[in-house]
N, C-alpha and C positions, 0 to 999 in steps of 0.2 A: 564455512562451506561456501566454495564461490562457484561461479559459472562465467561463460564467458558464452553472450548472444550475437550472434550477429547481425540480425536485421531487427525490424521493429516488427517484424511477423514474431519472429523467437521470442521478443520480447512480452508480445498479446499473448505466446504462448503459455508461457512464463507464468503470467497472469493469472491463464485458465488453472493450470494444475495450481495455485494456490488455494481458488475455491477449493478445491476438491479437500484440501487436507486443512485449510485453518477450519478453529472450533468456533462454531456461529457468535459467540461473544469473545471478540479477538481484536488488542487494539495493535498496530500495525505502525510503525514510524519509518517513511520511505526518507531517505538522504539522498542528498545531489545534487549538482549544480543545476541551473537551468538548461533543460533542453536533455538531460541525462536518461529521461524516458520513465520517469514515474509517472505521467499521467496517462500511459501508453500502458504501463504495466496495469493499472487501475482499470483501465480498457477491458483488456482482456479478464480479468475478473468477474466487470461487471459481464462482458456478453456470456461467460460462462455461466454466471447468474441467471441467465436471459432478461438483463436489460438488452432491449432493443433499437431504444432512440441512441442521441449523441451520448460522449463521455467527452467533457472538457473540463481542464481545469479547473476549478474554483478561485482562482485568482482574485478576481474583484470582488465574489460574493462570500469566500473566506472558503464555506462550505456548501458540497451539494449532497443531495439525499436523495437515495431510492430504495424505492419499496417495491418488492420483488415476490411475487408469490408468499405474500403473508412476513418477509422476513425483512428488514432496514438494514440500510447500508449507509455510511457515512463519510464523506470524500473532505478530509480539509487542508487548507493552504495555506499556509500560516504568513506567507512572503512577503503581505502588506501587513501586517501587524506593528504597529507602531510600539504600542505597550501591550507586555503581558496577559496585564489584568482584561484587558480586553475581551478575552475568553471567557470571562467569567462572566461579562455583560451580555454574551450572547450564549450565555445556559451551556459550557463545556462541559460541567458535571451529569445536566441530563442528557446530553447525548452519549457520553460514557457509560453512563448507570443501564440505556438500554442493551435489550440483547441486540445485538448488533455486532458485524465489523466496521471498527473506525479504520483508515487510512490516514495518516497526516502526515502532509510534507512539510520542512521547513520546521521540525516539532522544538530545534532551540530555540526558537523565537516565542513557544508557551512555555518557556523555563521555571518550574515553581507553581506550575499551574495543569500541568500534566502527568498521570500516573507514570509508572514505568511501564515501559508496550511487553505485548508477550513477545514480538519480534520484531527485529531492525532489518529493514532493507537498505544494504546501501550500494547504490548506482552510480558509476562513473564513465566519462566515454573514453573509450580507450582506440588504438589505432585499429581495432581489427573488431570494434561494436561498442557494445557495453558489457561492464563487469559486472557482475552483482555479487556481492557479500552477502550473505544471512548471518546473524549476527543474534545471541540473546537466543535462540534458537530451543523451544521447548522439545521436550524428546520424543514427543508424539509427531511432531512435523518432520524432524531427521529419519523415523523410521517407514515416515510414509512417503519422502522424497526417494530414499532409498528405493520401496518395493515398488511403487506408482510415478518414478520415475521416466519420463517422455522424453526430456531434453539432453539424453546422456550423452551426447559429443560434446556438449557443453561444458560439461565439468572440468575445471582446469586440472 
């Protein structure tokens, strides 16, 4: 299933209707180059969540966390990863194990060290915005893009 955004409004949009239809234990693996607009899509997630401070990348700190009305959320970056195993030094499995949505970008660089997500996002820029792929796509999320579907000019 692709779409095609074209601003980085579309793209926070984007975002929002994902809260609405992932299952609150949902691991999530965004693709794409830098600049592609996954922490933009992360954005709009969280403010549907009603996070209300910043949404920035986790670049340097790998991973950020919020806690939202009782529920955790998990942002990670995988980009500076040197090794692996790395993940595993900084507790990967417990933040999986919770209920939570995890996000992670850059997830081939925890190769061997990460389940399989319930869905792939994959982001690229294209002349006329970004594309986005859903990929791995469980059939609860197809049937609720389908009827709660907001961004329907987008659909290529």
């Amino acid at each position: 299933m692709q779409f095609l955004l074209k601003t980085a409004e579309e793209t926070e949009q984007f975002g929002a209707q994902l809260f609405s239809i992932l299952a609150e234990k949902s691991l999530v693996f965004l693709l794409g180059d830098l600049g592609a607009g996954k922490t933009t899509l992360v954005r709009g997630f969280m403010r549907k969540a009603g996070h209300q401070g910043t949404v920035k990348s986790p670049t340097y700190n790998i991973v950020e966390e919020y806690k939202i009305n009782q529920r955790l959320f998990f942002h990670f970056d995988l980009y500076r990863l040197v090794d692996p195993e790395e993940l595993e030094w900084i507790g990967i499995d417990d933040y999986l194990q919770a209920q939570s949505v995890c996000f992670i970008e850059w997830p081939s660089l925890g190769e061997g060290y990460l389940p399989e997500p319930d869905l792939i996002i994959a982001m690229e820029v294209v002349d006329e915005g970004r594309r986005i792929t859903l990929e791995k796509i469980p059939a609860e999320i197809i049937n609720n893009f389908l009827i709660e579907k907001q961004i329907d000019s987008a659909i290529l």
